[in-house]
C-alpha positions as CSV (number, residue, x, y, z in Angstrom):
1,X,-29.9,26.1,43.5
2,X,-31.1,29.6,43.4
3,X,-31.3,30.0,39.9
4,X,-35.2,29.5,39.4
5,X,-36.0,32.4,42.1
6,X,-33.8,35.0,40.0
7,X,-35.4,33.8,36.9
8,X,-38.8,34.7,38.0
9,X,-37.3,37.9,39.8
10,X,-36.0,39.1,36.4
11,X,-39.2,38.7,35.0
12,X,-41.7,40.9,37.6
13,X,-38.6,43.4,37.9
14,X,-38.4,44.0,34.4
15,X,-41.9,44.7,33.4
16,X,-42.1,47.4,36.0
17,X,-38.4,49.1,35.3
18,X,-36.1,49.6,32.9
19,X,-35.0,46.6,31.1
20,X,-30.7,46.5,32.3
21,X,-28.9,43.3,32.4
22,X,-29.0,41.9,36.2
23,X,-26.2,41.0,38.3
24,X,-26.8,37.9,40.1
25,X,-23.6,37.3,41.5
26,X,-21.6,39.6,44.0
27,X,-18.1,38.7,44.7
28,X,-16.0,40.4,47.1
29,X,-12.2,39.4,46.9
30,X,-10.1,38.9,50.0
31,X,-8.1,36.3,51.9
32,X,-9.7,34.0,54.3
33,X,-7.9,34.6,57.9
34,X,-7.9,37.2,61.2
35,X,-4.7,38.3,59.9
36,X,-5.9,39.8,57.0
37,X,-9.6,40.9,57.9
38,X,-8.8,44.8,57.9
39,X,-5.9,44.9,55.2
40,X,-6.8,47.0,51.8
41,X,-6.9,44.0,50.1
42,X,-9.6,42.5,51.9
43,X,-11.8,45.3,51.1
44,X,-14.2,43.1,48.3
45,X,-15.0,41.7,52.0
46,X,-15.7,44.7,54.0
47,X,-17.6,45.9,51.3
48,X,-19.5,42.5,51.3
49,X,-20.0,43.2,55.5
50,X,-21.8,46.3,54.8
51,X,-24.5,44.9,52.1
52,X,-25.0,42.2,54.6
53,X,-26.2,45.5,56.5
54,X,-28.0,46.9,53.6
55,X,-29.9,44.0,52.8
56,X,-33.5,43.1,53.5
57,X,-32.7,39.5,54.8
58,X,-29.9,37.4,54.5
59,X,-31.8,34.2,53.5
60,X,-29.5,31.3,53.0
61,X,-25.7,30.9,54.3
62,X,-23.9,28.3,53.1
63,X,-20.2,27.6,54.0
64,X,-17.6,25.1,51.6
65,X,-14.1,24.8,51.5
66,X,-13.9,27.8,48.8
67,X,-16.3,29.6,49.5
68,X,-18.8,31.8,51.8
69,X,-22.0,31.9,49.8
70,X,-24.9,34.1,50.9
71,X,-28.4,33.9,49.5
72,X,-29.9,38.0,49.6
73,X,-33.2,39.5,49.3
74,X,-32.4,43.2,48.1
75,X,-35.6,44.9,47.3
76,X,-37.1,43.2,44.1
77,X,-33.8,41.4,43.7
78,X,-32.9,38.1,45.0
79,X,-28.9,38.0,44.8
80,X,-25.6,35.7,46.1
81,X,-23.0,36.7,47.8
82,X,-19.4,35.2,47.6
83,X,-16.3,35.6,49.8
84,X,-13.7,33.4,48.0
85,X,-11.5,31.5,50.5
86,X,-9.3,30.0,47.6
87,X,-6.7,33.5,49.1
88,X,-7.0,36.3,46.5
89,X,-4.6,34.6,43.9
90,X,-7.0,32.2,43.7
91,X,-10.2,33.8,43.2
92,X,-10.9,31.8,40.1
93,X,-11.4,28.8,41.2
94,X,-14.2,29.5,43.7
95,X,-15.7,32.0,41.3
96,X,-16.0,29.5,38.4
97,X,-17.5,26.9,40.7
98,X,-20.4,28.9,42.1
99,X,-21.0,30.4,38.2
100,X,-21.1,26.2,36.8
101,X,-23.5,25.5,39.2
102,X,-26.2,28.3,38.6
103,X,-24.9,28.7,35.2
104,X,-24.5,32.3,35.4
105,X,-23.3,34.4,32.3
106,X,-20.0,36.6,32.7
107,X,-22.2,40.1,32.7
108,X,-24.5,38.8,35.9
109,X,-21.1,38.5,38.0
110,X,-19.8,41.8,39.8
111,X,-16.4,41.7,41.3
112,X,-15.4,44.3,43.7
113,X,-11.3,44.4,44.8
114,X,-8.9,46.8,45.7
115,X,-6.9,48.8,43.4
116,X,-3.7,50.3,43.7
117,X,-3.7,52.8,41.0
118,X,-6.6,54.9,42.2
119,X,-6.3,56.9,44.8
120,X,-8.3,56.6,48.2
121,X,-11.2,58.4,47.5
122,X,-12.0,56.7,44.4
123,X,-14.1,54.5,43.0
124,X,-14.5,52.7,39.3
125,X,-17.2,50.7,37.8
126,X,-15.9,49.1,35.0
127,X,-18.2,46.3,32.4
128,X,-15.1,44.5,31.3
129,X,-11.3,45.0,30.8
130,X,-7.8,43.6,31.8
131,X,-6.8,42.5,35.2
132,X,-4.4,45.7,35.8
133,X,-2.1,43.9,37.6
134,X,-4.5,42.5,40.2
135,X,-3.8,38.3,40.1
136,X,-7.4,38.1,42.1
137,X,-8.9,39.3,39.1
138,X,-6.6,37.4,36.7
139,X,-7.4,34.5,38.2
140,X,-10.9,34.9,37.6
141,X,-10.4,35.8,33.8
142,X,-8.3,32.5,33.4
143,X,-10.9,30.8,35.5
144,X,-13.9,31.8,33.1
145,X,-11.7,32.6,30.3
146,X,-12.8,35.6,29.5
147,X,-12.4,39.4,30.9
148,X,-16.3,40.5,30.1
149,X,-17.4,40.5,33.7
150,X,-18.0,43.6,35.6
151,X,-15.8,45.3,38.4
152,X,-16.4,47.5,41.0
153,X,-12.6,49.1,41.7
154,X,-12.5,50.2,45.2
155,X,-9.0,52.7,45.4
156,X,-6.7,52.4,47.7
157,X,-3.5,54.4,46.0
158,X,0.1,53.7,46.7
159,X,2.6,53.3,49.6
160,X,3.5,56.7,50.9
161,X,5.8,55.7,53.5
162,X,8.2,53.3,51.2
163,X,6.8,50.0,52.4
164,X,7.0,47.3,49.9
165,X,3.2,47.1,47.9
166,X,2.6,43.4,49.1
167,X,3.4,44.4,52.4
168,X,1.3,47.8,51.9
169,X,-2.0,45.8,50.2
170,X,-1.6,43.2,53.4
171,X,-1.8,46.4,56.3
172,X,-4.6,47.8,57.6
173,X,-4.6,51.8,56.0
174,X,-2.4,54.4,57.9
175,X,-4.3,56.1,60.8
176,X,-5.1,59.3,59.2
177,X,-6.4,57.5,56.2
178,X,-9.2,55.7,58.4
179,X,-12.0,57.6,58.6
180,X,-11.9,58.0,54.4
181,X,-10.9,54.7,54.1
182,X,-14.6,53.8,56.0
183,X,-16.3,56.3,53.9
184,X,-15.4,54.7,51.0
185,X,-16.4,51.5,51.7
186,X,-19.7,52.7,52.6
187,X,-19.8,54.4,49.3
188,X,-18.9,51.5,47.4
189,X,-22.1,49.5,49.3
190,X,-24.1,51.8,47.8
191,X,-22.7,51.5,44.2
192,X,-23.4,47.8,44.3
193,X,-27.0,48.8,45.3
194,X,-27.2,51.2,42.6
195,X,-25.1,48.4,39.9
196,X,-28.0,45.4,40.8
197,X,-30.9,48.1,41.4
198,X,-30.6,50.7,38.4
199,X,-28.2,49.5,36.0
200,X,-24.2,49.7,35.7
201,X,-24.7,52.7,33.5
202,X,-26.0,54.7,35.9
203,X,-24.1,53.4,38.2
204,X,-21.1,54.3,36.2
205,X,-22.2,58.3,35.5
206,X,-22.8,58.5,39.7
207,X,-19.9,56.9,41.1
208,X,-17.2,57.0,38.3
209,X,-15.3,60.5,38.9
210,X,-16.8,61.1,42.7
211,X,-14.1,62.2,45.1
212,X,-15.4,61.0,48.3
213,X,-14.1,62.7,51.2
214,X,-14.3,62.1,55.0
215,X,-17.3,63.4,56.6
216,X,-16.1,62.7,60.2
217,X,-14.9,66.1,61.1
């Protein structure tokens, strides 16, 4: 499909930046549906809306019955963009169909989701590791079967007002929390630039440890 254009990209951006291995793949977990559009666990998606923004041209859009795939030109890069509609506990399944067909290699697939254990405010890029708990990304490491694939870990901390946490992952954040919640999403658009553009290393030494805060008021 896209693979031969990426190939070539690889080669011009190398020899004119620091050799890094290159995502290819962006994947931005969520479910598929109104109702969940602005919940914290759809924010692999909102994150996805915002490079759609960032982008140079959205080339190619291509719609299946798993999957919203998008064909980018980011600078020097040419990448894909995937919004799973398998719903989040089924990831896997559109993730390992789009990496069969342009044969991608774990390391050239980013995965940005939600994360419950860092705080709003946070971010983590991680190169590989355990599912923490997160059955999106489970499904993907029994899908490919393997956990070497990259993450972007958008935070989105715990209930404070004693919902339930599948009721708390599938509501939009609390009113106050709004404005951050917005800045952090715009920070993690910029990670993934930085991820594809420089490197996950220096992606990781930027973003890893920021406290983002609200620059609203």
């Amino acid at each position: 499909m896209f693979r031969t254009r990426f190939l070539l990209c690889r080669v011009l951006f190398n020899c004119n930046r620091q050799v890094h291995e290159m995502v290819v793949l962006i994947v931005g977990l969520g479910n598929p549906g109104n109702r969940y559009i602005f919940t914290r666990h759809n924010v692999g998606f909102m994150v996805l809306d915002i490079i759609d923004t960032l982008v140079d041209a959205v080339l190619e859009e291509k719609k299946s019955s798993w999957g919203i795939l998008k064909k980018l030109r980011w600078k020097e890069l040419d990448l894909i963009s995937l919004r799973p509609l398998t719903y989040m506990n089924n990831s896997g399944e559109a993730v390992s169909k789009i990496v069969s067909l342009e044969k991608l290699k774990p390391e050239e697939i980013l995965v940005i989701h939600d994360d419950l254990d860092l705080p709003l405010g946070r971010l983590k890029i991680v190169k590989k590791g355990s599912a923490g708990g997160h059955r999106g990304v489970q499904s993907i490491i029994d899908a490919l079967g393997t956990k070497d694939f990259p993450r972007l870990k958008v935070g989105i901390g715990r209930p404070l007002k004693g919902e339930e946490v599948v009721d708390y992952v599938l509501s939009p954040p609390y009113p106050e929390e709004r404005p951050l919640f917005r800045a952090v999403l715009d920070h993690a658009a910029r990670a993934v630039e930085m991820i594809c553009m420089d490197g996950i290393d220096k992606a990781m030494n930027v973003f890893n440890g920021l406290l983002i805060q609200d620059q609203s008021t």
